[in-house]
C-alpha positions in Angstrom: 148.9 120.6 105.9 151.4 117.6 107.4 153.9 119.2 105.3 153.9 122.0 107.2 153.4 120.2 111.0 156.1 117.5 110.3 158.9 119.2 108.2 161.0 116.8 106.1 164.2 118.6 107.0 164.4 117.9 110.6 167.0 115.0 111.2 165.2 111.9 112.0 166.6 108.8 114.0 167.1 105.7 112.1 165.7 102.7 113.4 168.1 99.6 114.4 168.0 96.4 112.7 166.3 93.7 114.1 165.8 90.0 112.9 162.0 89.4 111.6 160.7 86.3 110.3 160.0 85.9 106.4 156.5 86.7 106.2 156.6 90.2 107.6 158.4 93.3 106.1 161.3 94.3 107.2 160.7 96.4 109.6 164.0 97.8 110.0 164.6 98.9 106.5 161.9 101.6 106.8 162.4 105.5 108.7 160.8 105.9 111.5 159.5 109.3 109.9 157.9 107.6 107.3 155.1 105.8 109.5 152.1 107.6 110.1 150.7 106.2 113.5 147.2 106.4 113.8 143.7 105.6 115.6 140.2 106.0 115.0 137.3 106.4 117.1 133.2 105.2 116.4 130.2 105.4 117.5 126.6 104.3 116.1 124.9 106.6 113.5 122.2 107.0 116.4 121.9 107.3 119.9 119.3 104.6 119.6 117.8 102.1 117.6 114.5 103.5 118.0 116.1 106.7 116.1 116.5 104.6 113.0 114.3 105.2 110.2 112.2 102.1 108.9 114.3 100.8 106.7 117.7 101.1 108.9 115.7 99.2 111.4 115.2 96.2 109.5 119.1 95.9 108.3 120.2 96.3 111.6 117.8 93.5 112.7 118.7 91.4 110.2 122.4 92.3 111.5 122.3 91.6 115.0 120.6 87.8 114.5 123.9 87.3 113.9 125.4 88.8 116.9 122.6 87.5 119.4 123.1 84.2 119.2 123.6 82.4 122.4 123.0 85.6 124.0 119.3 85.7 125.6 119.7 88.4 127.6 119.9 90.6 124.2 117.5 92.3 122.0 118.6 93.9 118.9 117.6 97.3 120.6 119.7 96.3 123.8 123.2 95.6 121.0 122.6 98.5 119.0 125.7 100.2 121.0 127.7 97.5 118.8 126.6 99.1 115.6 129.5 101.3 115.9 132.1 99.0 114.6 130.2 98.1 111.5 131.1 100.7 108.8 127.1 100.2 107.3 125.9 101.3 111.0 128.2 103.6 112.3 130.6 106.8 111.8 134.0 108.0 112.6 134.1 111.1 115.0 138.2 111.3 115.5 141.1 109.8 113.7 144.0 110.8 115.7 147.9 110.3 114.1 151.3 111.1 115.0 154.3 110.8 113.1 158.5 110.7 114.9 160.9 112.7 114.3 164.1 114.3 115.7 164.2 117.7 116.9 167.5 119.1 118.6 168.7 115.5 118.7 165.5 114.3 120.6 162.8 111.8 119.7 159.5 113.4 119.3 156.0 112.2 118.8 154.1 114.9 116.6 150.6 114.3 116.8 147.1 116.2 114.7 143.3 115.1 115.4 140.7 115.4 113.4 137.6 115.4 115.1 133.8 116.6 115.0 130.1 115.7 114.2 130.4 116.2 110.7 132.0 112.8 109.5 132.4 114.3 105.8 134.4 116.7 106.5 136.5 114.9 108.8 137.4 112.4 106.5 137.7 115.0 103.5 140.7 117.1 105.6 142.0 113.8 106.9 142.7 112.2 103.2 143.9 115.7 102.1 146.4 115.5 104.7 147.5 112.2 104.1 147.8 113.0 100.0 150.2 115.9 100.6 152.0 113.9 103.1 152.3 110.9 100.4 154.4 112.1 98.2 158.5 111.3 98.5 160.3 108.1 100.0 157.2 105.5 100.5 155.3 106.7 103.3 153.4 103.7 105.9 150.7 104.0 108.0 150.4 101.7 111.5 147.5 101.2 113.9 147.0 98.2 116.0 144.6 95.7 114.4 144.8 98.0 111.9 143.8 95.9 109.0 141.1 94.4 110.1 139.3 97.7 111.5 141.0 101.2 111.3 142.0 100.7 107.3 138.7 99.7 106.2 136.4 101.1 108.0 138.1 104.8 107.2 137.8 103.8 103.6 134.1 102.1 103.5 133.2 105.2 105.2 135.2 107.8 102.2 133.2 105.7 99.7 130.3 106.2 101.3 130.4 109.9 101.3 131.7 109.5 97.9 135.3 110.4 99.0 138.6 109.4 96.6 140.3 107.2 98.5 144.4 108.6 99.4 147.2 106.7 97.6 148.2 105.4 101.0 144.8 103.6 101.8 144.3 101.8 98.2 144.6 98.3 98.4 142.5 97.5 95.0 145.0 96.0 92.2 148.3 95.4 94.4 150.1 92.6 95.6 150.7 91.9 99.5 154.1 93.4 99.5 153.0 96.6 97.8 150.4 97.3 100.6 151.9 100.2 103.2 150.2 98.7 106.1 152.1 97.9 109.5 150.0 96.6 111.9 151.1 96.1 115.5 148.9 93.6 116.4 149.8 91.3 113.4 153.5 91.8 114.1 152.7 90.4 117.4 151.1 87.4 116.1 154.4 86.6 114.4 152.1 83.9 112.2 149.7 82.8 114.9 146.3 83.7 113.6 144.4 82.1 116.2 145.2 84.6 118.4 143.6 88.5 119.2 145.6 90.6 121.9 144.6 94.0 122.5 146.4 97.1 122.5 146.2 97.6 126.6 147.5 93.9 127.1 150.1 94.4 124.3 152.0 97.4 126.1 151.3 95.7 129.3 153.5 92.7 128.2 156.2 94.9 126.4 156.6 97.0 130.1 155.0 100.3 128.6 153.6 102.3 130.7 150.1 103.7 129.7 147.4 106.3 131.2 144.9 105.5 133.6 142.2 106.7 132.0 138.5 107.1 133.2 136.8 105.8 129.9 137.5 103.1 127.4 136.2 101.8 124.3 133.2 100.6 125.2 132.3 103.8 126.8 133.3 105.9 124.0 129.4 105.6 122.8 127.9 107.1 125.6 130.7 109.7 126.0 129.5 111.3 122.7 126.2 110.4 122.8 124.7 111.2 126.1 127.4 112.7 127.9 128.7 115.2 124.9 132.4 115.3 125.3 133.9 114.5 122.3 137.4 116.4 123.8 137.5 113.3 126.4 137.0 110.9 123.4 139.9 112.3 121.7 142.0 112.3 124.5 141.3 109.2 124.8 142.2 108.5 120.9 146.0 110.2 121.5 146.7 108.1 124.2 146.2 105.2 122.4 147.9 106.1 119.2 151.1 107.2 121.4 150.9 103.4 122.9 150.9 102.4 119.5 154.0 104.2 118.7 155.8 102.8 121.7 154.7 99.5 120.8 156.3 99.6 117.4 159.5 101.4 118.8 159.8 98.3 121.3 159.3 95.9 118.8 162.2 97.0 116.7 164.4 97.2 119.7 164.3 101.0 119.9 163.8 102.5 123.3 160.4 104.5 124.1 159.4 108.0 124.6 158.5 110.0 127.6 155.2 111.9 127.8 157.4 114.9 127.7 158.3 113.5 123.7 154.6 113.6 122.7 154.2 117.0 121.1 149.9 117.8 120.2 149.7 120.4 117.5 146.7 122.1 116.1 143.9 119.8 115.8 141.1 120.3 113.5 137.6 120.1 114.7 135.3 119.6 112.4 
């Protein structure tokens, strides 16, 4: 399926070297048409906690002592909203990526959703996608805070629906080095680990220009939920994979896109 929306043979720009400190990869040694850029989006596996059935009650209470602590004003009802970012409590409902590449000597930003209520199936066409696009010259994937959230929770949620987890996502038996992962906000850090900046403030700092959008993530609940636009949420998912692109491109010293580089093809709803 990528194989046939981002075609090997078209020439691809090669990134410029740029001096990295030790403990990160060498950025510069890698194609730019071998990173797969990518976001997710989440929501709760209900509306609302009352929804629950007895038993998913009683974990998610058991949860959110944690989370209310210091914070009176909260119930576990009121918090459910923040059982989306919990891969026991919630479920993915877009993964949006884009890959660059070089089309009559220009930069472009080819991007696919995959998107829908049925979280199965979304995750089964998204790993078949990434296992044909594997294959080859060793193939990356980047998000930003990637390791910490996207990575994971895509594959506590395959093993869940009892999904083989892609080459590119495996991280069970190899060393640092061997694990495919660029992470823009850990690039960032540079070896502060104290420190969280998110992917707004990021592009912010670097002089990238981003959308002004109407919705954000903490609305991205009630978007699906009550208001029923998923399209808006996945709008709202490319937008923020193409900052993530731009954010890697600036940190290797390459110069960014224009919106008229980003290039949406077919996406999949599921």
């Amino acid at each position: 399926l990528l194989i046939l929306l981002f075609p090997r043979d078209i020439p691809v720009f090669s990134p410029v070297s740029v001096t990295n400190v030790s403990y990160l990869r060498n950025m510069s040694s890698i194609p730019l048409c071998n990173i797969l850029f990518l976001d997710i989006e989440t929501v709760s596996q209900q509306p609302l906690y009352s929804m629950l059935d007895d038993d998913w009650q009683q974990l998610w209470k058991k949860k959110a002592e944690q989370l209310l602590r210091n914070r009176e004003e909260e119930t576990h009802e009121s918090i459910y909203s923040r059982a989306a970012i919990y891969a026991e409590f919630g479920k993915v409902i877009c993964i949006s990526c884009g890959v660059l590449q070089a089309e009559g000597g220009q930069r472009k930003l080819l991007m696919k959703s995959f998107y829908g209520d049925d979280e199965k199936q979304l995750l089964i066409d998204f790993a078949d996608m990434l296992n044909k696009w594997t294959p080859g010259p060793p193939k990356y994937i980047c998000a930003h805070n990637g390791r910490e959230f996207d990575f994971p929770y895509l594959c506590r949620r395959m093993i869940v629906h009892r999904i083989q987890i892609p080459t590119l996502l495996q991280t069970a038996g190899k060393k640092p080095w061997e694990v495919n992962f660029l992470d823009t906000m850990e690039l960032w850090k540079f070896g502060d680990y104290k420190s969280y900046t998110s992917l707004n403030l990021l592009a912010h700092t670097l002089d990238i220009p981003t959308p002004k959008d109407d919705i954000d993530g903490s609305m991205v609940g009630d978007t699906y939920w009550l208001e029923k636009d998923l399209p808006r949420i996945v709008n709202y998912c490319q937008k923020d994979v193409v900052t993530v692109a731009q954010v890697y491109l600036r940190l290797q010293g390459e110069q960014i896109i224009s919106p008229e580089q980003v290039e949406i093809r077919n996406s999949q709803v599921i």
